[in-house]
C-alpha positions in Angstrom: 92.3 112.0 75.0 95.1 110.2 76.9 94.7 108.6 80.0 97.0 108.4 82.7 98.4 104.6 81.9 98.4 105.8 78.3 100.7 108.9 78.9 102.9 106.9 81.3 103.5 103.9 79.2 104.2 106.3 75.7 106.3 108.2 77.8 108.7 105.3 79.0 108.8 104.0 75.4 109.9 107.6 74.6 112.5 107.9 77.2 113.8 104.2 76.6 114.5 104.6 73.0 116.6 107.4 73.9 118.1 105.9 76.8 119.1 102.7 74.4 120.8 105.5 71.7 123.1 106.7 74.0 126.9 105.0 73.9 127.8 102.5 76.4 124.0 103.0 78.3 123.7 102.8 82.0 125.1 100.0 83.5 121.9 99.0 85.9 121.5 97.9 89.1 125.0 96.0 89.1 126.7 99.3 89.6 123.8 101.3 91.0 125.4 103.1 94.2 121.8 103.9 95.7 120.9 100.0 96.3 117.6 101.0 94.8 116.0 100.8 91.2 115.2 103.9 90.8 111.7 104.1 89.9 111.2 100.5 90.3 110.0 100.3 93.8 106.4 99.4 95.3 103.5 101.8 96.1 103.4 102.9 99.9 100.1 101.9 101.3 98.5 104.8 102.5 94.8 105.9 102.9 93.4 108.6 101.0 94.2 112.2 102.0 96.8 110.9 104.5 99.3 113.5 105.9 102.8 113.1 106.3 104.7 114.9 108.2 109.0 114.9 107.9 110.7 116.7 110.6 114.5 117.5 111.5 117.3 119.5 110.9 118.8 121.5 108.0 119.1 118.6 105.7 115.0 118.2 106.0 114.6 122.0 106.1 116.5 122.9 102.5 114.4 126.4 102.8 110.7 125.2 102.9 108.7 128.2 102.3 106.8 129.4 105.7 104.6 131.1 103.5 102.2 127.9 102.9 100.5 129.7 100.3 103.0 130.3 97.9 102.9 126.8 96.6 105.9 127.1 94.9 108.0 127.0 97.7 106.4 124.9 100.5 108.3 122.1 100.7 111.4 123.4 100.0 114.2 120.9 97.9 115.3 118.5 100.2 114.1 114.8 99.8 111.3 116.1 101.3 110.0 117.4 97.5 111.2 114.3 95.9 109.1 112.4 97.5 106.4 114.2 97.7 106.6 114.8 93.5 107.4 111.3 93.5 104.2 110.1 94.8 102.2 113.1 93.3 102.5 111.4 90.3 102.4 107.7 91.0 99.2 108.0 93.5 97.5 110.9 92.7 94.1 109.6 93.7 95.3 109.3 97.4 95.8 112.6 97.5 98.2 112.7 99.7 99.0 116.1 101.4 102.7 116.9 102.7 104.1 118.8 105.2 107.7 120.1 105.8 108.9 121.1 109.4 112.6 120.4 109.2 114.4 123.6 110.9 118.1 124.2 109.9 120.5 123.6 112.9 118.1 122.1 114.9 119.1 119.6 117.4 116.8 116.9 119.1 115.8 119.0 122.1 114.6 121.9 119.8 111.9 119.3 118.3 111.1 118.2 121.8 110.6 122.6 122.8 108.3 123.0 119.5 106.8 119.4 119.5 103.1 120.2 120.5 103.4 123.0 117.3 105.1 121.5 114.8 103.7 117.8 115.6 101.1 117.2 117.3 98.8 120.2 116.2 99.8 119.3 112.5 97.9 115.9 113.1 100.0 113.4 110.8 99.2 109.8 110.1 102.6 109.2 108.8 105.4 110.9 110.8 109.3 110.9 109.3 112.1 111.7 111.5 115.9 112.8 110.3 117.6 114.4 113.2 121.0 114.4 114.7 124.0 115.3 113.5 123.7 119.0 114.7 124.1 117.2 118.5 127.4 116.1 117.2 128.9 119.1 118.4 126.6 121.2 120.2 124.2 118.5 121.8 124.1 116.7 125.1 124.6 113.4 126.6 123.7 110.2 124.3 121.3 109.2 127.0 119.6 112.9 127.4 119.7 112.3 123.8 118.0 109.2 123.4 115.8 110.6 126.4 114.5 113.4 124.3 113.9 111.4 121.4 111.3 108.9 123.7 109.6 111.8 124.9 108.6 112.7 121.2 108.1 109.7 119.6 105.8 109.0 123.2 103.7 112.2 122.7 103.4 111.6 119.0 101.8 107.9 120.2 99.6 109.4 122.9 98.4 112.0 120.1 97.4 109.1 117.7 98.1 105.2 118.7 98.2 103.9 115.2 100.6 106.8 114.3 103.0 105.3 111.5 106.9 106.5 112.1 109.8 106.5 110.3 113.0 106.8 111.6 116.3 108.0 109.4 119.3 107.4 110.7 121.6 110.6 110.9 124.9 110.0 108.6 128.0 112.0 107.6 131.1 111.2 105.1 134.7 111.8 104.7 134.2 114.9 103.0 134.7 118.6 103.8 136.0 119.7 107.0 135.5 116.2 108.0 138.4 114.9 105.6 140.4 116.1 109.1 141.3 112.6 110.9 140.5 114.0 114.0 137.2 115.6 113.4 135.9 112.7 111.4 136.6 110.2 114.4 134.7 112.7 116.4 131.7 113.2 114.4 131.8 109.3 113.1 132.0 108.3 116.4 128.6 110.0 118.0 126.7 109.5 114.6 127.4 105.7 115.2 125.8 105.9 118.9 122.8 108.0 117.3 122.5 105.4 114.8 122.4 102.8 117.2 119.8 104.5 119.4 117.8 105.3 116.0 117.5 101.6 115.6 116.4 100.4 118.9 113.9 103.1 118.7 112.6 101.4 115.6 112.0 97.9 117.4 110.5 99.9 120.3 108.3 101.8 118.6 107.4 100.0 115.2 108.8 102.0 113.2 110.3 101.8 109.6 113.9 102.3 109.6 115.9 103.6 106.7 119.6 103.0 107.8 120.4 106.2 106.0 124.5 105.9 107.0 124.8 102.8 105.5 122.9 103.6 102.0 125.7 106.9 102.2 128.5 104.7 103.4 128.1 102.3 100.1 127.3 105.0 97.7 130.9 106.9 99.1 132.5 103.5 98.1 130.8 103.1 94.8 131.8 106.6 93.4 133.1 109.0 95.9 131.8 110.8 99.5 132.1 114.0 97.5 129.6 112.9 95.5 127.3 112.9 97.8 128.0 115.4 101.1 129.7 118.4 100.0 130.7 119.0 103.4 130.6 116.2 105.3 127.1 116.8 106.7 125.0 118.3 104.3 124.0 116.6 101.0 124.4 117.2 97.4 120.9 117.1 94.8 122.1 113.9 94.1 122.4 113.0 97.9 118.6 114.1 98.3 117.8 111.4 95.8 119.8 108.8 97.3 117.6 109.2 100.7 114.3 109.9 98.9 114.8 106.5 96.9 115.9 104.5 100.1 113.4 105.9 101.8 110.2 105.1 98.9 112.0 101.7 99.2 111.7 101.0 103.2 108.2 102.6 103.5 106.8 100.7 100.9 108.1 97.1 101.7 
């Protein structure tokens, strides 16, 4: 009977000898536009049957089942899934338990009106944050902004002092309806003030950052935006990947 180690190490000979078939092979990490190896990233430390919590907008949301019975659908197929798959497999004697709350279209405020719900009552010890780009166009002030964004991260640390947080940065690309000059120096232009709240709000609050619109900006120059955001907002499967690895990466260092 195979144990885990055993299955894991046949199955990367397996999947090496027919990685080294194939013509020309990947090139690595030289040209590897997500900044990450892949797979080859340390193990998060996180104590056993840990909850973690990702909240947000649309690109968190990616149609997580409300239905938390139907297992099949409860995280939905954002990054969200990937990691949580991700770390199924890698430390399934935590067992970790995950929990999506990401509502499409959602701006900060919204968290702050369902906050005590979707936060607080869910009791996390690991909290993730990717929110944003909705208040772009239909948000507030930067200061109300940042304002909100205090108020939850505040509650969240009154709730549980030795909460751990992680903050993504919201990003966009030159893709979509943002290829428009105009519209991109709009939408560019806030997400750079959000991003530089985002980090200050890291410091403050001792957090992990994952600088989320850089890892996009030098993916975009490595292959294409397109490649990544479909839109200009909303990211491709491939997209998902490149925040769950970044993400894996930050947590874990």
């Amino acid at each position: 009977m195979l144990d885990r180690r055993t299955f894991l190490r046949g199955t990367a000979l397996c999947t090496g000898a027919v990685a080294a078939s194939k013509v020309g092979e990947v090139q690595g990490a030289a040209t590897n536009p997500s900044g990450v190896g892949g797979y080859d990233y340390r193990l998060p430390k996180l104590a056993k049957g840990s909850r973690l919590l990702f909240q947000g907008d649309s690109i968190t949301d990616m149609k997580w089942g409300r239905n938390e019975r139907d297992r099949n659908h409860y995280l939905g197929h954002s990054y969200v899934y990937l990691i949580a798959s991700r770390l199924g497999v890698d430390m399934p004697e935590a067992q970790l338990e995950f929990f999506n709350r990401g509502i499409s279209g959602h701006k900060v405020s919204d968290l702050k009106a369902r906050w005590q719900k979707d936060a607080i009552d869910m009791k996390p010890d690991l909290l993730s944050i990717l929110i944003g780009v909705n208040d772009v166009s239909r948000g507030g002030t930067v200061e109300q902004w940042e304002a909100d964004y205090r108020l939850i991260l505040d509650a969240s640390r009154k709730a549980k002092a030795d909460l751990s947080v992680v903050l993504l940065d919201p990003f966009v690309l030159r893709s979509g309806r943002l290829k428009n000059e105009a519209a991109w120096k709009k939408w560019r232009g806030k997400v750079d003030q959000y991003c530089g709240i985002v980090a200050q709000l890291a410091k403050d609050y001792d957090a992990v950052h994952v600088k989320t619109q850089e890892v996009f900006d030098a993916a975009a120059k490595s292959v294409s935006p397109e490649h990544w955001i479909w839109d200009g907002v909303h990211p491709l499967p491939q997209g998902h990947e490149l925040i769950a690895r970044n993400w894996l990466q930050q947590v874990s260092s």
